[in-house]
C-alpha positions in Angstrom: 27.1 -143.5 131.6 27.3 -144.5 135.4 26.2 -147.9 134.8 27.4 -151.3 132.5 25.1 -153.6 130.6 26.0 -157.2 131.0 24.5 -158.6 127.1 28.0 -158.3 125.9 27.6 -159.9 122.4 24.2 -160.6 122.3 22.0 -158.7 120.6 18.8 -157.0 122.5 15.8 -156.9 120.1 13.6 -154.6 121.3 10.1 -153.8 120.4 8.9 -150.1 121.3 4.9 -149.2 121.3 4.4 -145.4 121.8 2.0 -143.2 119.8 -0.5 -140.4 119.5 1.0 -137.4 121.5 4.6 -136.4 122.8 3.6 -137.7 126.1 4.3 -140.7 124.9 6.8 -140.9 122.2 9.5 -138.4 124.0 9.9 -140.8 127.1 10.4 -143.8 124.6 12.8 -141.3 122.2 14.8 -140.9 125.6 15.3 -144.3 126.3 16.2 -145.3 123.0 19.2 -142.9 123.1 20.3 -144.4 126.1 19.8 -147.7 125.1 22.1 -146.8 121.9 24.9 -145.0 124.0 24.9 -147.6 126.1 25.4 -150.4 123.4 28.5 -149.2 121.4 30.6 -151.5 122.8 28.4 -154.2 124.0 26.9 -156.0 121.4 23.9 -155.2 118.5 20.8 -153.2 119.2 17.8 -153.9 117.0 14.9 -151.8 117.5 11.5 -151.9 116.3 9.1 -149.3 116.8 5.3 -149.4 116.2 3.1 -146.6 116.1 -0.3 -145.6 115.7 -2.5 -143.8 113.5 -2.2 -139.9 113.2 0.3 -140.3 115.7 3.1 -137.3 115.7 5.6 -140.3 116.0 6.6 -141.5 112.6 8.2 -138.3 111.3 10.5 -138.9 114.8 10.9 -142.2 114.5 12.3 -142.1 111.0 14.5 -139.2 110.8 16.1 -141.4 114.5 17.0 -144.2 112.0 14.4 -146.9 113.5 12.2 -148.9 111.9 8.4 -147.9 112.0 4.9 -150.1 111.2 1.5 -148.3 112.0 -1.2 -149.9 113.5 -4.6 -149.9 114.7 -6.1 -149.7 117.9 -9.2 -147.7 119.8 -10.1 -145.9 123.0 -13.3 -146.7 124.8 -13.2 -144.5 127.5 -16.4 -141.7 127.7 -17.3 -143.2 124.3 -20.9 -144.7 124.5 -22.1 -148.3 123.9 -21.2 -147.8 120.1 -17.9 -145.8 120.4 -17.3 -148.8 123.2 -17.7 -151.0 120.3 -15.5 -149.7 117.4 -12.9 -149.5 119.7 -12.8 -152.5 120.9 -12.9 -153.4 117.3 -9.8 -151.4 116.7 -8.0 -152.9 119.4 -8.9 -156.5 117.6 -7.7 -155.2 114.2 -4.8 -154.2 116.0 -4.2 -157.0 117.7 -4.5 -158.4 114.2 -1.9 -156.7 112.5 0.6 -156.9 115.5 0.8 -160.4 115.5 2.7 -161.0 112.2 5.1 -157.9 112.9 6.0 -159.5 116.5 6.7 -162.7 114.6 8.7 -161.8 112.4 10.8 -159.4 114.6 11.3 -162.1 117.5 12.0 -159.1 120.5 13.3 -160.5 123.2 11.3 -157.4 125.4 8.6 -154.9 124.4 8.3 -151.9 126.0 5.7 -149.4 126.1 4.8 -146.2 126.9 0.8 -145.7 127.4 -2.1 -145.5 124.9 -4.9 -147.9 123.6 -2.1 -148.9 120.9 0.2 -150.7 123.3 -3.0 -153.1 124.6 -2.9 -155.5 121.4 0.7 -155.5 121.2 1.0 -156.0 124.9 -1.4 -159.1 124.7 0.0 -160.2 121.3 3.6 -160.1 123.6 2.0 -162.1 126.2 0.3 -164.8 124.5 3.8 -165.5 123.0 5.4 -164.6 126.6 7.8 -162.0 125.8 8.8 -159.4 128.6 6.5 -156.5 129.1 7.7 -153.2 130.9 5.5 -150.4 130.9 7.1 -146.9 131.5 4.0 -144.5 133.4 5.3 -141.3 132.3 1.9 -139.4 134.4 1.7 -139.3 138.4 -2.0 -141.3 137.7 -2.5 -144.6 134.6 -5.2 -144.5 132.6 -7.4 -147.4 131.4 -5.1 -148.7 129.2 -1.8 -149.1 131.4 -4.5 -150.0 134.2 -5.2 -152.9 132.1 -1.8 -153.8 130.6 -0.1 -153.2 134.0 -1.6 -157.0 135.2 0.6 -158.8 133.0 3.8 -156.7 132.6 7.1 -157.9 133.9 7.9 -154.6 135.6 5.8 -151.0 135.8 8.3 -148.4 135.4 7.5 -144.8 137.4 8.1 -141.3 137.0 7.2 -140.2 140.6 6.7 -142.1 143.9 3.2 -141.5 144.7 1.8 -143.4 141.9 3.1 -146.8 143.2 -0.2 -146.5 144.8 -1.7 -147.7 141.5 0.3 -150.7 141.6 -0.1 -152.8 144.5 -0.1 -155.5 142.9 2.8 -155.6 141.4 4.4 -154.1 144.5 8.0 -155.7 143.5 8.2 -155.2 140.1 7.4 -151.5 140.7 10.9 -149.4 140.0 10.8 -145.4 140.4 12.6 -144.5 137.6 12.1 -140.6 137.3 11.1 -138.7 134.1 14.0 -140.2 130.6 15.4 -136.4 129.6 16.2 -136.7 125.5 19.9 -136.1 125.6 19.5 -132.7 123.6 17.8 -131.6 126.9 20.6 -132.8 129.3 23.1 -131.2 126.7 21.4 -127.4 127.1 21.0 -127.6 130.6 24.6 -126.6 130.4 23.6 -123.4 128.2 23.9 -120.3 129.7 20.2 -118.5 130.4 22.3 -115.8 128.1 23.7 -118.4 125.0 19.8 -119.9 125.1 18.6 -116.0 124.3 20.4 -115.7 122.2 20.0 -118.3 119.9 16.1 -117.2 119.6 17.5 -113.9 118.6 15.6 -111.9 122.2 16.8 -109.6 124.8 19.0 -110.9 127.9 17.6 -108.4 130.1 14.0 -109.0 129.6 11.5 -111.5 131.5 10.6 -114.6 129.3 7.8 -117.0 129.3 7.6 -119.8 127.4 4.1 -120.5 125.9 3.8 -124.5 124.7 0.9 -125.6 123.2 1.2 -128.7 123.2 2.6 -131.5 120.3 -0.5 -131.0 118.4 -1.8 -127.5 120.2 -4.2 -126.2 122.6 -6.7 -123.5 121.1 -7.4 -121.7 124.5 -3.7 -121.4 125.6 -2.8 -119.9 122.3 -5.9 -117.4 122.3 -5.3 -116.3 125.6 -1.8 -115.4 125.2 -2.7 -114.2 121.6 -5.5 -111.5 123.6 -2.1 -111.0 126.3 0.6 -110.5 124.3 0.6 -106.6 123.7 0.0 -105.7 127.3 2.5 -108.4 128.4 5.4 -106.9 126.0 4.4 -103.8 128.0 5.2 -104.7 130.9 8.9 -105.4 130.0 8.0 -109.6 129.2 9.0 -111.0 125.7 7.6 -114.6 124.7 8.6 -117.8 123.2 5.2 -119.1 122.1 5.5 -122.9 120.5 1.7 -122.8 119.2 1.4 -126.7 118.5 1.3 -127.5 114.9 -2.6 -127.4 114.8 -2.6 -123.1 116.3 -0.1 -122.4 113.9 -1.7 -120.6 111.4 -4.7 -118.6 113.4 -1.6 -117.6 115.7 0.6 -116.6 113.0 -2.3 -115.0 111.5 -2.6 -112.7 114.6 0.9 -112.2 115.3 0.7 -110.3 111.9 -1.8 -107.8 113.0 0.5 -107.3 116.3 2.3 -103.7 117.1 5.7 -103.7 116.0 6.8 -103.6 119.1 4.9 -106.4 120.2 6.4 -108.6 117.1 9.8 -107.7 117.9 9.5 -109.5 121.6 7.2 -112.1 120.2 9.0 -115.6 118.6 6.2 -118.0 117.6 6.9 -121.7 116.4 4.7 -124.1 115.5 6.6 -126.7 117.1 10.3 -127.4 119.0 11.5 -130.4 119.4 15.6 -130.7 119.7 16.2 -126.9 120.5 13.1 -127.1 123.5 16.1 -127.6 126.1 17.2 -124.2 124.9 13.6 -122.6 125.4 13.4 -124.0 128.5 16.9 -122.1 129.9 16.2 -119.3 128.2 12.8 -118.7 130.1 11.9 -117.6 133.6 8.8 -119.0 133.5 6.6 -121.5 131.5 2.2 -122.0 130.4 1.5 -125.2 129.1 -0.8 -128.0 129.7 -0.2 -130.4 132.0 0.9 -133.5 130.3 3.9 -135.6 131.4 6.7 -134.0 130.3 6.1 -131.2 132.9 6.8 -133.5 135.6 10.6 -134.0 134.1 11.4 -131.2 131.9 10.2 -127.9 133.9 12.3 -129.2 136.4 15.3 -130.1 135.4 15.4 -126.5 134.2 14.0 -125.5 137.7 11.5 -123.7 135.8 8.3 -122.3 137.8 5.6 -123.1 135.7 1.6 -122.1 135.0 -0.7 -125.0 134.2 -3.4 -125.4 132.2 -4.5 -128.9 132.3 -6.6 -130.1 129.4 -10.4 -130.3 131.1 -11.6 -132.4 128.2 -10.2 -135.7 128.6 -9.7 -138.1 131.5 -8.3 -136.5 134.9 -4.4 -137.8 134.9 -3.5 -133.8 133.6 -5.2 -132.6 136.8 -2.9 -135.3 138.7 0.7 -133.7 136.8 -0.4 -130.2 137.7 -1.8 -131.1 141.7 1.9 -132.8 142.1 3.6 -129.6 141.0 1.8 -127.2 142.7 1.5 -129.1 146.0 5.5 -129.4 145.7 5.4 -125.0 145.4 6.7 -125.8 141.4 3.6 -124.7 139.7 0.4 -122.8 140.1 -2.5 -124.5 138.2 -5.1 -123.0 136.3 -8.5 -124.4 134.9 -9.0 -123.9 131.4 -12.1 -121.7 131.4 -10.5 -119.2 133.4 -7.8 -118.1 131.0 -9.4 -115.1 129.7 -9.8 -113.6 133.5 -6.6 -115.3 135.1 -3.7 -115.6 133.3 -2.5 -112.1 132.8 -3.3 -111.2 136.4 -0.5 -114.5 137.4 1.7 -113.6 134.8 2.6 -110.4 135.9 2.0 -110.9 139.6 4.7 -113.6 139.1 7.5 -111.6 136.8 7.2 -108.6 139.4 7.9 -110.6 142.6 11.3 -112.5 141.9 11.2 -113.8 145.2 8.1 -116.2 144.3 9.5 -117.2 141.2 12.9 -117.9 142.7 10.8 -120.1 145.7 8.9 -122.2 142.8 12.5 -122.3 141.0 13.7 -124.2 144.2 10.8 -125.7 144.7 11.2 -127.2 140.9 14.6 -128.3 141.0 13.7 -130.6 144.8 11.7 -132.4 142.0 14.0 -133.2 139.4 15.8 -136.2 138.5 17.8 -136.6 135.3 18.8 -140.2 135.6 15.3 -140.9 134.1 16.8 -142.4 130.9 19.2 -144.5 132.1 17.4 -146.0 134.3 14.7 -147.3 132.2 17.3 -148.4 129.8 19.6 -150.7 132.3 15.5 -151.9 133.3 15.1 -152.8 129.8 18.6 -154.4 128.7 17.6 -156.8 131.9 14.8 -158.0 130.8 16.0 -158.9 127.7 18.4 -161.0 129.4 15.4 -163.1 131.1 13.4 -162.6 127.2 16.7 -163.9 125.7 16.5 -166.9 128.2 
């Protein structure tokens, strides 16, 4: 820890609202270890985490020790008059069941990390005026932080450029950089060697890292599924993390693979506290673009290939235009996969010197104080909460 919390002997009670997708929960999961590091010696920590519905969050939250209630809430972005309408419901049957749980818990600061879930906890905070800080962990907000932003106490940033979005809350605006989970900080001190190693592959070969995404991405997956054998070819082995949802059509074709092929072919259907060591085993990663490759792929300086996800709202397109205009990434759109991605993939692994460039490039961008950051924000305002 470089920094001191001043709460000594008072006890922070903070609510957390981050669901749906690792691009929330992970920033929140960092922060929370931080927060607990930095309270051993300082006074109690009580923590109370709500979550949504078919969220990947509760099986995380739980086996972390904290404290989990679900709740309701609804998108009405791109949804039509009706879809408009049931989510606003949502969000009022949300609102609903927040109310009681915020109540009972007394926090003296909530924080959140994105989503249509945080809007009727955030209002449910304000109505009974309890701190607000939103952590942004994209370059652009969506509707929901958009909307929740107005009446936060302070807008927490990954990046500089999207302070733009904030304007209006030009001084409660803190750059923060990207929270790294402390199992990543710990293996960026592994050896590209030790990382091989523990996925059982060659130290001499090329790696790429293939992540599909918390709950997957079909045409990532396909496209390295249709790849693979030429790829192993060409002297490349792959980590592929399919995404719980690709698992079994992936695992399914990696069966029919050459022997050869399966022999420099891991597949996973998800990573969570050993990704730090698939990130320093690798040379270079495919993924989408969601927020944790603004943080992680460069903290491992790893040159990346993005995909970002073209049926949703733009902020993925955001992610992937910062890296690539920093020289960290090259971006690709998802209907090109088929015709692109072996063509970059083996352009890239035959020319070290580009890699090595977006390697450089990539590390310019990282900052790995993220964490602690948000966490001294936080432990603040719940000072002022506790007030």
């Amino acid at each position: 820890m470089i920094w001191k919390l001043d709460l000594i002997g008072r006890a922070v009670r903070l609510l957390i609202c981050a669901g749906g997708t690792g691009g929330h929960v992970y920033p929140a999961m960092a922060a929370v270890a931080s927060l607990r590091e930095s309270r051993l010696n300082s006074g109690d920590l009580n923590l109370l985490w709500i979550g949504s519905v078919g969220g990947i969050e509760r099986d995380i939250v739980i086996k972390a020790g904290i404290e989990i209630e679900i709740i309701h809430s609804g998108g009405v972005v791109g949804r039509g008059f009706v879809g408009v309408c049931v989510g606003l419901w949502k969000v009022m049957i949300g609102a609903i069941q927040a109310w009681p749980l915020i109540s009972h818990f007394k926090p003296n600061a909530i924080f959140v990390t994105g989503g249509y879930t945080a809007i009727p906890v955030v209002l449910c905070g304000w109505l009974r005026r309890i701190p607000v800080a939103i952590y942004l962990p994209d370059v652009e907000p969506g509707l929901a932080v958009r909307v929740i932003s107005r009446i936060a106490k302070r807008v927490l940033i990954t990046a500089e450029i999207s302070r733009k979005f904030f304007k209006f809350k030009k001084n409660k605006t803190i750059v923060t950089g990207y929270p790294l989970r402390p199992e990543l900080l710990r293996d960026m001190q592994v050896s590209t060697t030790k990382a091989r190693e523990h996925f059982g592959i060659s130290c001499s070969r090329k790696t790429i890292l293939v992540v599909g995404g918390s709950l997957g991405a079909r045409s990532i997956n396909m496209a390295v599924v249709n790849s693979v054998n030429e790829w192993v070819a060409k002297g490349v082995q792959v980590i592929h993390v399919t995404g719980k949802l690709g698992w079994s059509e992936v695992q399914d074709a990696w069966n029919g693979l050459h022997l050869e092929t399966k022999s420099n072919y891991r597949i996973f259907p998800y990573i969570y506290e050993d990704m730090g060591l698939a990130l320093g085993a690798s040379d270079l990663v495919v993924a989408r673009a969601g927020a944790s490759c603004l943080g992680e792929f460069p903290a491992f300086g790893l040159p990346a290939i993005l995909v970002p996800y073209p049926y949703s709202w733009r902020y993925q397109y955001s992610n992937a235009q910062l890296l690539s205009d920093s020289g960290a990434a090259i971006c690709i759109e998802d209907h090109d996969l088929k015709s692109d991605l072996t063509d970059i993939v083996t352009g890239l692994v035959d020319n070290m010197s580009v890699l090595n460039d977006m390697s450089k490039a990539a590390k310019r961008l990282s900052q790995t104080l993220g964490s602690e950051r948000i966490a001294k924000e936080l432990v603040s305002m719940a000072s002022e909460g506790s007030r």
